[in-house]
ROKE-921216 format. One line per field, with one value per atom (N, C-alpha, C, O): x, y, z; chain; residue number from 1. Coordinates in nm, 2 decimals. Atoms other than C-alpha are relative to their C-alpha. Example, Ala and Ser with C-alpha at 12.3 -4.5 7.8 and 13.67 -1.06 7.14 Angstrom:
// ROKE-921216
X: (0.09,1.23,0.09,0.19,-0.09,1.37,-0.08,-0.03) .
Y: (-0.12,-0.45,0.12,0.12,-0.11,-0.11,0.11,0.22) .
Z: (0.00,0.78,0.00,0.07,0.00,0.71,0.08,0.09) .
c: (A,A,A,A,A,A,A,A) .
k: (1,1,1,1,2,2,2,2) .
This chain:
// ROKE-921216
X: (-0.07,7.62,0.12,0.19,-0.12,7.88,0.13,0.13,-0.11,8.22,0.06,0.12,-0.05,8.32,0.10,0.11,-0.14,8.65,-0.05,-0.13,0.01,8.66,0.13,0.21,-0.05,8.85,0.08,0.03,-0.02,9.08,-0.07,-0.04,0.09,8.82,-0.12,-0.18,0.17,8.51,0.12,0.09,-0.09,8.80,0.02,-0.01,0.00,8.88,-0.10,-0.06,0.08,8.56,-0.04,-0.08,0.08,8.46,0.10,0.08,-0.17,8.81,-0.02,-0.03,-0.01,8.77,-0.13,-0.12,0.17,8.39,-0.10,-0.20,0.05,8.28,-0.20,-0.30,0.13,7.94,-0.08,-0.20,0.04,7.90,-0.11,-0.10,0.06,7.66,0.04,-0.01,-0.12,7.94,0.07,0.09,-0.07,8.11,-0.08,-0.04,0.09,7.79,-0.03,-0.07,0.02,7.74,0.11,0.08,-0.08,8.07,0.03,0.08,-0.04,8.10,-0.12,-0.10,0.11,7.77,0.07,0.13,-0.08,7.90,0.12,0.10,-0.08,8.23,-0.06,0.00,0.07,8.00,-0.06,-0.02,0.09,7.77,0.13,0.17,-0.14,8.10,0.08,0.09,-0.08,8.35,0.01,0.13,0.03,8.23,0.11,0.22,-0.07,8.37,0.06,0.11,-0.04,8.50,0.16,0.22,-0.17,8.84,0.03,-0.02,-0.06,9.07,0.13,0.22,-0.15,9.39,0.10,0.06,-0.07,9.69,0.05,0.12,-0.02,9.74,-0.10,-0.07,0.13,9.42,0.04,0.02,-0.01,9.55,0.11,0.12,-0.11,9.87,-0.05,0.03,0.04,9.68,-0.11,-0.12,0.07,9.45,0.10,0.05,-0.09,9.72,0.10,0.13,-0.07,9.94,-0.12,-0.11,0.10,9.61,0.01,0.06,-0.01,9.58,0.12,0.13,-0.16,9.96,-0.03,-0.09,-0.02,9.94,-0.12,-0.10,0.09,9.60,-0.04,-0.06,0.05,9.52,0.08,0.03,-0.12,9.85,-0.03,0.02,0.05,9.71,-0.08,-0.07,0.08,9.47,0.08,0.04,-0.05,9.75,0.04,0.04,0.00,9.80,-0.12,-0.12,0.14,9.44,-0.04,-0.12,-0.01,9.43,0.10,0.12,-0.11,9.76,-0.12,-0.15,0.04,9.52,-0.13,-0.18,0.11,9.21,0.09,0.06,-0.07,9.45,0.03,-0.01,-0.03,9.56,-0.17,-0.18,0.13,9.16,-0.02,0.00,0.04,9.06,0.10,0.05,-0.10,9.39,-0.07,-0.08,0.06,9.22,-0.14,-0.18,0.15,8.87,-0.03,-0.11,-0.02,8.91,0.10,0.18,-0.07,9.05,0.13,0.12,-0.06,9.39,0.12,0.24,-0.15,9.59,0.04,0.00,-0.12,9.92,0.02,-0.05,-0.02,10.05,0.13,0.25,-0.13,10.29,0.01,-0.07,-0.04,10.42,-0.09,-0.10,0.12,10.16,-0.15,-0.25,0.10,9.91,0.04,-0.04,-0.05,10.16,0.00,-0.02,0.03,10.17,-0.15,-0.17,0.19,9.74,0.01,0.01,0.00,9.79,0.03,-0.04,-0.03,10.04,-0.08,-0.08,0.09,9.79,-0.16,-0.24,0.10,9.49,0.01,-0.07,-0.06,9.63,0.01,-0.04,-0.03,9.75,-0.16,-0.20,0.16,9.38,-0.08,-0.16,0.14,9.15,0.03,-0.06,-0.02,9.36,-0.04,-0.06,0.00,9.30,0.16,0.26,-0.11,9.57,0.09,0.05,-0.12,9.86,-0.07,-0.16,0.08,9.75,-0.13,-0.15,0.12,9.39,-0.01,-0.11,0.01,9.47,0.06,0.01,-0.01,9.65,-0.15,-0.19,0.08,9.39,-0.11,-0.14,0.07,9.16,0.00,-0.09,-0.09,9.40,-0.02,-0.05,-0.01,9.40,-0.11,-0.12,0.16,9.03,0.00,0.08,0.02,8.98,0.04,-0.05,-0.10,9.28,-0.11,-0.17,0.05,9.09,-0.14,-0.19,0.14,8.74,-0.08,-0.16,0.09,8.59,-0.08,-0.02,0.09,8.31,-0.01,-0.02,0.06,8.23,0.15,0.24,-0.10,8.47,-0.08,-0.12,0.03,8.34,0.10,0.17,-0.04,8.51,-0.08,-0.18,0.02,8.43,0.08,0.05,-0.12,8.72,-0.01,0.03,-0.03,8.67,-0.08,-0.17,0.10,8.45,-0.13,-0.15,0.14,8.08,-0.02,0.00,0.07,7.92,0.08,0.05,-0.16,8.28,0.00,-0.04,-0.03,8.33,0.17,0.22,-0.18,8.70,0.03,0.06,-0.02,8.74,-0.09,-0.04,0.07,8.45,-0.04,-0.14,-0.01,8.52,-0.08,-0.03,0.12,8.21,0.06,0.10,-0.06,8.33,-0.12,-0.18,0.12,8.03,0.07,0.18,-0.04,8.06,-0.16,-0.27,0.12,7.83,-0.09,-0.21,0.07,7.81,-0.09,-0.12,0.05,7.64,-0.21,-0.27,0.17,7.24,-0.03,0.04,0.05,7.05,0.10,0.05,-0.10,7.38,-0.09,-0.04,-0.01,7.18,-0.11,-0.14,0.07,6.96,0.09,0.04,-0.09,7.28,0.10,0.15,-0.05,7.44,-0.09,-0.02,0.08,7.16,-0.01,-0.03,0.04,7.13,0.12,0.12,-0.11,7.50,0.06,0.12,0.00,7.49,-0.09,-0.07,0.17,7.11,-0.02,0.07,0.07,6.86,0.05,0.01) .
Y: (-0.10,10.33,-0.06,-0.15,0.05,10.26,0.11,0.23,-0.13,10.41,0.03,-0.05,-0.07,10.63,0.09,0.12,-0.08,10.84,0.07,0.06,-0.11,11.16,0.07,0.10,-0.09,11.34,0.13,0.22,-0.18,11.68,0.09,0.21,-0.14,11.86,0.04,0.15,-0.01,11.81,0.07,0.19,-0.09,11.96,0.14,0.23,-0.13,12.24,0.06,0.17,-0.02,12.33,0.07,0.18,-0.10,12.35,0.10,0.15,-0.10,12.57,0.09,0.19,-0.13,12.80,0.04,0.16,-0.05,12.86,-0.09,-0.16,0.01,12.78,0.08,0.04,-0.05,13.00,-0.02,0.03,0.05,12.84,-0.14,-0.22,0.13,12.57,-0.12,-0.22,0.14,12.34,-0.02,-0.12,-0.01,12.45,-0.02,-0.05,0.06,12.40,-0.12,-0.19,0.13,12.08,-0.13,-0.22,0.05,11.97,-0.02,-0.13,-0.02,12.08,-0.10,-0.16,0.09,11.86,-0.11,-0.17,0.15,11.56,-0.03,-0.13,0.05,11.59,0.00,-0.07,0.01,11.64,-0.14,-0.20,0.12,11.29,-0.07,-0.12,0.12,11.08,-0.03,-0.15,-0.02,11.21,-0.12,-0.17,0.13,10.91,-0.11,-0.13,0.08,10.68,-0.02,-0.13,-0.02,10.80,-0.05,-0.12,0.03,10.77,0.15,0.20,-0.09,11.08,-0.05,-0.03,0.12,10.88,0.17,0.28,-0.11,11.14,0.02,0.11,-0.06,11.14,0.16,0.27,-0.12,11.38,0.11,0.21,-0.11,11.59,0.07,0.19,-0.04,11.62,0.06,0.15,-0.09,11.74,0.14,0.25,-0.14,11.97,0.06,0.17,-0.12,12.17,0.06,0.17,-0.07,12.18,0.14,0.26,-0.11,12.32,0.19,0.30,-0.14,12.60,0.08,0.19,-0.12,12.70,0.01,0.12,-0.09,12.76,0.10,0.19,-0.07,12.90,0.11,0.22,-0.11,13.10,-0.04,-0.07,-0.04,13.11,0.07,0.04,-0.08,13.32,-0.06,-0.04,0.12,13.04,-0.12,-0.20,0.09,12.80,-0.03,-0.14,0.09,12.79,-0.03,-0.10,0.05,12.75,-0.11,-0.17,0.15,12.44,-0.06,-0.16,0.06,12.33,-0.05,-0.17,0.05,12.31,-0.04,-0.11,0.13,12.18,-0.16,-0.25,0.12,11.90,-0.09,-0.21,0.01,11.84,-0.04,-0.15,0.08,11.80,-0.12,-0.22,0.16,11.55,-0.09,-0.20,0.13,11.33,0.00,-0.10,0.07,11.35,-0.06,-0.18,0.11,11.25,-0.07,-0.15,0.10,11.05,-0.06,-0.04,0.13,10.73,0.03,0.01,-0.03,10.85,-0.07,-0.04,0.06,10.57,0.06,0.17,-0.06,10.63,-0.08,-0.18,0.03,10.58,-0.11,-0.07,0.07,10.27,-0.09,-0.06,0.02,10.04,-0.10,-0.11,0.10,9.79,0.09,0.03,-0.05,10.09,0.02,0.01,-0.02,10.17,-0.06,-0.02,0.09,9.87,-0.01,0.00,0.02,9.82,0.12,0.10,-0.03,10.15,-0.01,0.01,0.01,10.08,-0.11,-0.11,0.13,9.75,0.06,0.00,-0.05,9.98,0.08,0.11,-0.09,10.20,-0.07,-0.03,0.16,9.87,-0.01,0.00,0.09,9.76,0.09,0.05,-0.12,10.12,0.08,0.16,-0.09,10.34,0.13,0.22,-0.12,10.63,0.05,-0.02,-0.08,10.87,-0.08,-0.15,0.08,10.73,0.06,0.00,-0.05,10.95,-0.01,0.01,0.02,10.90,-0.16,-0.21,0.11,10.55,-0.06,-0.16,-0.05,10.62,-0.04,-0.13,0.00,10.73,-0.12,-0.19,0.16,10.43,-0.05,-0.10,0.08,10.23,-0.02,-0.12,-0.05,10.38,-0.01,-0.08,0.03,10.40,-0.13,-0.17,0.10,10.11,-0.10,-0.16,0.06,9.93,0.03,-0.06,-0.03,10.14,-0.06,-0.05,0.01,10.02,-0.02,-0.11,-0.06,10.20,-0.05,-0.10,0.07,10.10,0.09,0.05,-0.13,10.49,0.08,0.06,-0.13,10.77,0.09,0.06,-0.16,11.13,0.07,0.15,-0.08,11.27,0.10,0.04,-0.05,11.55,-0.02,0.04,-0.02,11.44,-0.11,-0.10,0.09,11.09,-0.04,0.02,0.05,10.89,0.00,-0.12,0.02,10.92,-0.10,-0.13,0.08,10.62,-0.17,-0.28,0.16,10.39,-0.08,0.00,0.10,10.09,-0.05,-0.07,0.02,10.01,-0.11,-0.07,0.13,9.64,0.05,0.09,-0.04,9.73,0.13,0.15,-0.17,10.12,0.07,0.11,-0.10,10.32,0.19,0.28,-0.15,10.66,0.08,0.05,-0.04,10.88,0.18,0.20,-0.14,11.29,0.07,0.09,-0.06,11.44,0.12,0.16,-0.13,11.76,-0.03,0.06,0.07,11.57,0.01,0.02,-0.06,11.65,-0.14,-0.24,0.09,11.40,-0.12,-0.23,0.03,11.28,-0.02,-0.11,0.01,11.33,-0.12,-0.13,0.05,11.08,-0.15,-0.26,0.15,10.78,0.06,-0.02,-0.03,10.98,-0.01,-0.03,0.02,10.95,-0.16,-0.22,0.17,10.54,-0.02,-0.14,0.08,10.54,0.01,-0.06,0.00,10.70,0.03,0.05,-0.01,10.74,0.13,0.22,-0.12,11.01,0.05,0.15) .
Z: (0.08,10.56,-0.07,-0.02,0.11,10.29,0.04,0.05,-0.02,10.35,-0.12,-0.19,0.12,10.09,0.05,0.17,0.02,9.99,-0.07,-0.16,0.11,9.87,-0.05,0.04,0.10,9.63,0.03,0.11,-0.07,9.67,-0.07,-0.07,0.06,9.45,0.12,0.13,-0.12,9.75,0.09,0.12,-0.11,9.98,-0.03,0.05,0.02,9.75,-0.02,0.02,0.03,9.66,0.19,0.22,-0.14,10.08,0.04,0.15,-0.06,10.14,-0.03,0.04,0.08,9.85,-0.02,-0.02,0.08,9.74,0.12,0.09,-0.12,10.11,-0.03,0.03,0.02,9.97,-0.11,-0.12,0.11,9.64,0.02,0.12,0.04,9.55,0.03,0.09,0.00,9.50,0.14,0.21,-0.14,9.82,0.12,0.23,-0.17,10.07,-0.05,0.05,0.04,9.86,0.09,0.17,-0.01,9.91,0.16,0.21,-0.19,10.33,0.04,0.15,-0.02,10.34,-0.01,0.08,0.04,10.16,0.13,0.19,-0.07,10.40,0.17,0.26,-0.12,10.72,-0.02,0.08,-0.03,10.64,-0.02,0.08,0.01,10.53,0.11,0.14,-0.08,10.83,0.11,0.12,-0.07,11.08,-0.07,-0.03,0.10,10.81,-0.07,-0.08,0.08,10.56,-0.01,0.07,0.09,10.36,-0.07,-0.17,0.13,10.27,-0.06,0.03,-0.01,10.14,-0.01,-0.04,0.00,10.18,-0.14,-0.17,0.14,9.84,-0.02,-0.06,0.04,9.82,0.06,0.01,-0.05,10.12,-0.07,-0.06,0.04,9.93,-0.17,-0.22,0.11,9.58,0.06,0.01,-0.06,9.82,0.06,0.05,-0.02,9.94,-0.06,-0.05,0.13,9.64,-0.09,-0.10,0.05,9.46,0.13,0.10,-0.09,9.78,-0.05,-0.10,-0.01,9.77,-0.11,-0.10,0.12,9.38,-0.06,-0.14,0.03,9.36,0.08,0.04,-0.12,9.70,0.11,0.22,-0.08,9.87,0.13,0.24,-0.16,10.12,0.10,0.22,-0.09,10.23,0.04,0.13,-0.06,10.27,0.16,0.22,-0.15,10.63,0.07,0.16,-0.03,10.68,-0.05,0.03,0.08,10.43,0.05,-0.01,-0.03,10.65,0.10,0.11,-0.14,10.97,-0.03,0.06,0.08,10.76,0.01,0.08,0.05,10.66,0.12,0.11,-0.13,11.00,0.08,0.13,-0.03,11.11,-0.05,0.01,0.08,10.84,0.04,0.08,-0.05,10.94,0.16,0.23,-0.17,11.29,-0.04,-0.01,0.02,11.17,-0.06,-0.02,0.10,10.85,0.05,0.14,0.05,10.76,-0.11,-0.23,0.08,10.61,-0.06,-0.05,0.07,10.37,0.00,-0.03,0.11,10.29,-0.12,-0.15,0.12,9.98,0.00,0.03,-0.03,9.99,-0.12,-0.20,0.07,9.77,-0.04,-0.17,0.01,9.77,-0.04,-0.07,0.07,9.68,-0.11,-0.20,0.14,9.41,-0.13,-0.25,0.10,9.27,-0.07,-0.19,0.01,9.27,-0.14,-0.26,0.11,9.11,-0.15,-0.25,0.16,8.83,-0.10,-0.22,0.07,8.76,-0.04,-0.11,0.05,8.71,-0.07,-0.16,0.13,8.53,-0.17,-0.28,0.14,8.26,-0.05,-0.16,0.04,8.29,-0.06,-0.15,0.03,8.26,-0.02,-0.05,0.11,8.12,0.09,0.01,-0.09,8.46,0.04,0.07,0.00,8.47,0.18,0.27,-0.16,8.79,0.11,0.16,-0.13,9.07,0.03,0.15,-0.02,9.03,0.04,0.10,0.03,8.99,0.16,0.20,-0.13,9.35,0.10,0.17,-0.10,9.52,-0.02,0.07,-0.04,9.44,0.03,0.10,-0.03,9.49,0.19,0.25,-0.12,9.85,0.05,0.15,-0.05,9.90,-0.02,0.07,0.03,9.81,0.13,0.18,-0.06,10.06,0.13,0.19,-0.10,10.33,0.00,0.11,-0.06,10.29,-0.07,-0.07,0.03,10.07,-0.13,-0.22,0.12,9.82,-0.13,-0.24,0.07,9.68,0.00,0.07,0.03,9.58,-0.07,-0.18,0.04,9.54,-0.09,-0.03,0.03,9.32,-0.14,-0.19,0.13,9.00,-0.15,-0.26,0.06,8.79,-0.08,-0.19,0.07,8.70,-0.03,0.02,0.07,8.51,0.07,0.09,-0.12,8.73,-0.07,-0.19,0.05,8.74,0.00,0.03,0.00,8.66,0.10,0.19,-0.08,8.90,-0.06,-0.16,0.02,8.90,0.16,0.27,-0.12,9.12,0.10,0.21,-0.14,9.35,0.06,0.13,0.00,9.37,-0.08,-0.18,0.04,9.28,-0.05,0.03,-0.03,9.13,-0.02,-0.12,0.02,9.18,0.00,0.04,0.03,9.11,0.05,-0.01,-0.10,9.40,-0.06,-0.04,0.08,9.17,-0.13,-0.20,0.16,8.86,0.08,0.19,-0.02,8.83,0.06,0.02,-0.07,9.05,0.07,0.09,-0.10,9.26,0.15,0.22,-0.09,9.54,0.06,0.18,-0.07,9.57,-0.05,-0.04,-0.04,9.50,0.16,0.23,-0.08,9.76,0.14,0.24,-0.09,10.02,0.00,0.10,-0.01,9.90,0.05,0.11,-0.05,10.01,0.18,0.25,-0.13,10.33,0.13,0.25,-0.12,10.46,-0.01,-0.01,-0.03,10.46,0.10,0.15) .
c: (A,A,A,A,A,A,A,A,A,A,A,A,A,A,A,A,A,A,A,A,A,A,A,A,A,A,A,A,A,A,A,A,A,A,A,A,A,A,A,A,A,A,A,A,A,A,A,A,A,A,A,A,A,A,A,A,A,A,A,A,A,A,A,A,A,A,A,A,A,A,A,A,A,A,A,A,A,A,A,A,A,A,A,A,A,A,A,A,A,A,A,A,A,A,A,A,A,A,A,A,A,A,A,A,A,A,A,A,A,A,A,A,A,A,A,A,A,A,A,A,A,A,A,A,A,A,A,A,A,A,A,A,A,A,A,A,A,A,A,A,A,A,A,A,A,A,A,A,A,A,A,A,A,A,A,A,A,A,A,A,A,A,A,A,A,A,A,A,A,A,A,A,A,A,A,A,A,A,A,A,A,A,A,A,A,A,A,A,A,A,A,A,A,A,A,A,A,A,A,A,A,A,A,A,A,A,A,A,A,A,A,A,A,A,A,A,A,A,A,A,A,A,A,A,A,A,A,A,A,A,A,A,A,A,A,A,A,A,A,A,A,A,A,A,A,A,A,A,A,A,A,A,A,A,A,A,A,A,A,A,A,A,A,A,A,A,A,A,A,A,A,A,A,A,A,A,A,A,A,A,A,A,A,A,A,A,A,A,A,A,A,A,A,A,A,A,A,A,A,A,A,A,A,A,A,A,A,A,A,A,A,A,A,A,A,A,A,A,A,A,A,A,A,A,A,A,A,A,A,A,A,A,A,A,A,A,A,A,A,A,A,A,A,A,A,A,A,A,A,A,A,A,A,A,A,A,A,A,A,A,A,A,A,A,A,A,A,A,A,A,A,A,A,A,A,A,A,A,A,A,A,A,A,A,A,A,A,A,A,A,A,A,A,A,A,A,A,A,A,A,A,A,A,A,A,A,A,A,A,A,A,A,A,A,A,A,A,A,A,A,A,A,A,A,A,A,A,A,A,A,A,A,A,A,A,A,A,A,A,A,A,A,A,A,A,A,A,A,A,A,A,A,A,A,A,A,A,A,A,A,A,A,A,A,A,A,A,A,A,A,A,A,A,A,A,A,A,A,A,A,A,A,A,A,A,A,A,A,A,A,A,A,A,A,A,A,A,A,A,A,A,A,A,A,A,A,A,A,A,A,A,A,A,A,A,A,A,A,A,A,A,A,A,A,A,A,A,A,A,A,A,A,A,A,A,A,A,A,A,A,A,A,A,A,A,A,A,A,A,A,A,A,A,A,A,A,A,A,A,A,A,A,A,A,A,A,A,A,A,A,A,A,A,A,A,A,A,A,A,A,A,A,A,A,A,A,A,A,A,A,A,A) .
k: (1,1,1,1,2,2,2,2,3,3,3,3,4,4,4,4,5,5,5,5,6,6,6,6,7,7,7,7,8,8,8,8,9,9,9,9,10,10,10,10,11,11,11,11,12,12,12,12,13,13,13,13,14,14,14,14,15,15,15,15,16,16,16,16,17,17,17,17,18,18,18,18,19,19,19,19,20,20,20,20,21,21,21,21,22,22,22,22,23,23,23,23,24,24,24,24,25,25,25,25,26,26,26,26,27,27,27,27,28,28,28,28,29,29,29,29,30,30,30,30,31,31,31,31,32,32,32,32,33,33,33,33,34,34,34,34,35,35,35,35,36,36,36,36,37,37,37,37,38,38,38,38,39,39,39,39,40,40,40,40,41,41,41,41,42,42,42,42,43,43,43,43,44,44,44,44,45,45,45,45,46,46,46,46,47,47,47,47,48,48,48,48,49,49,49,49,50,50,50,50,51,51,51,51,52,52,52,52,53,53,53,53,54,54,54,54,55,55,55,55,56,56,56,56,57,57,57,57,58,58,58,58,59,59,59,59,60,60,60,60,61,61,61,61,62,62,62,62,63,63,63,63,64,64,64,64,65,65,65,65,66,66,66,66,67,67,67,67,68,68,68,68,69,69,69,69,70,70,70,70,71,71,71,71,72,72,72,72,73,73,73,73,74,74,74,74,75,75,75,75,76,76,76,76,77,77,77,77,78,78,78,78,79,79,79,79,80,80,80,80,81,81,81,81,82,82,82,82,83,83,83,83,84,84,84,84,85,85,85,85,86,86,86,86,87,87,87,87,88,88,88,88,89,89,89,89,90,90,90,90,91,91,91,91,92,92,92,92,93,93,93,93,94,94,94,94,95,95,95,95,96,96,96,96,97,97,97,97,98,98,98,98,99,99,99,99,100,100,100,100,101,101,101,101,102,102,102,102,103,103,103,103,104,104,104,104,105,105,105,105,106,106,106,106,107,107,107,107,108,108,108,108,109,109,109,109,110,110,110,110,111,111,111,111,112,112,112,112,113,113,113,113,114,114,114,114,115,115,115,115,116,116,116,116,117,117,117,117,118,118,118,118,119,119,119,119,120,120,120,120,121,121,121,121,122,122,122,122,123,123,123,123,124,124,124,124,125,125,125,125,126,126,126,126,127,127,127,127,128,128,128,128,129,129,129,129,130,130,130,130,131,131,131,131,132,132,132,132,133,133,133,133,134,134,134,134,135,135,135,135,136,136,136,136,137,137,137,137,138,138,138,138,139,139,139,139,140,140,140,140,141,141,141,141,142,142,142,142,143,143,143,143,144,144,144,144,145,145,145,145,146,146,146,146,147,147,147,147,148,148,148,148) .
């Protein structure tokens, strides 16, 4: 199995729309990853900004989600030596700073794949696979990355 990072949209998606498409997609995806995975705390820190300004009311439940995944995931921090990686992929590909973060981060930790919806599907960025689990036929590169 390949260790992949995900994204704070596969987070919001299983928090908020827990009965959506996207949201049993997403609780799937973070169930086969969890073993190995990568959430860098940049992501827990865009997943819970998103909660507090969208569904406030769900924030102390997105506080003790947050608090799980740091127990079961793989969670970089963000330090100066990710900062830099970022500000140099940023120079090179032209990905907004915080996205450029968390690669940065995945990456440091392991990771070959990143889930996210947000960024390029498909892109490779030094080794880092960005795949978008919600994109039509996702699921059979997501099965080659972490097994039937």
């Amino acid at each position: 199995m390949t260790r992949v990072a995900l994204d704070s949209n596969i987070l919001i998606y299983a928090e908020l729309e827990p009965e959506s498409d996207k949201g049993r997609m997403a609780a799937d995806v973070i169930t086969r990853v969890a073993r190995d995975g990568v959430i860098p705390v940049q992501v827990l820190g865009e997943f819970l900004r998103f909660i507090q300004r969208r569904a406030p009311h769900a924030l102390p439940d997105a506080v003790r989600q947050s608090r799980r995944y740091r127990a079961t995931f793989i969670t970089p921090p963000t330090t100066e030596a990710i900062l830099e990686t970022a500000a140099a992929t940023v120079s090179a590909h032209g990905l907004q700073f915080w996205d450029a973060v968390i690669c940065a981060a995945s990456q440091a930790a392991g990771a070959r794949a990143l889930f996210t919806e947000d960024m390029q599907d498909g892109r490779v960025l030094g080794g880092l696979g960005l795949i978008n689990p919600f994109a039509p036929g996702a699921d059979a590169s997501i099965d080659a990355l972490l097994g039937a």
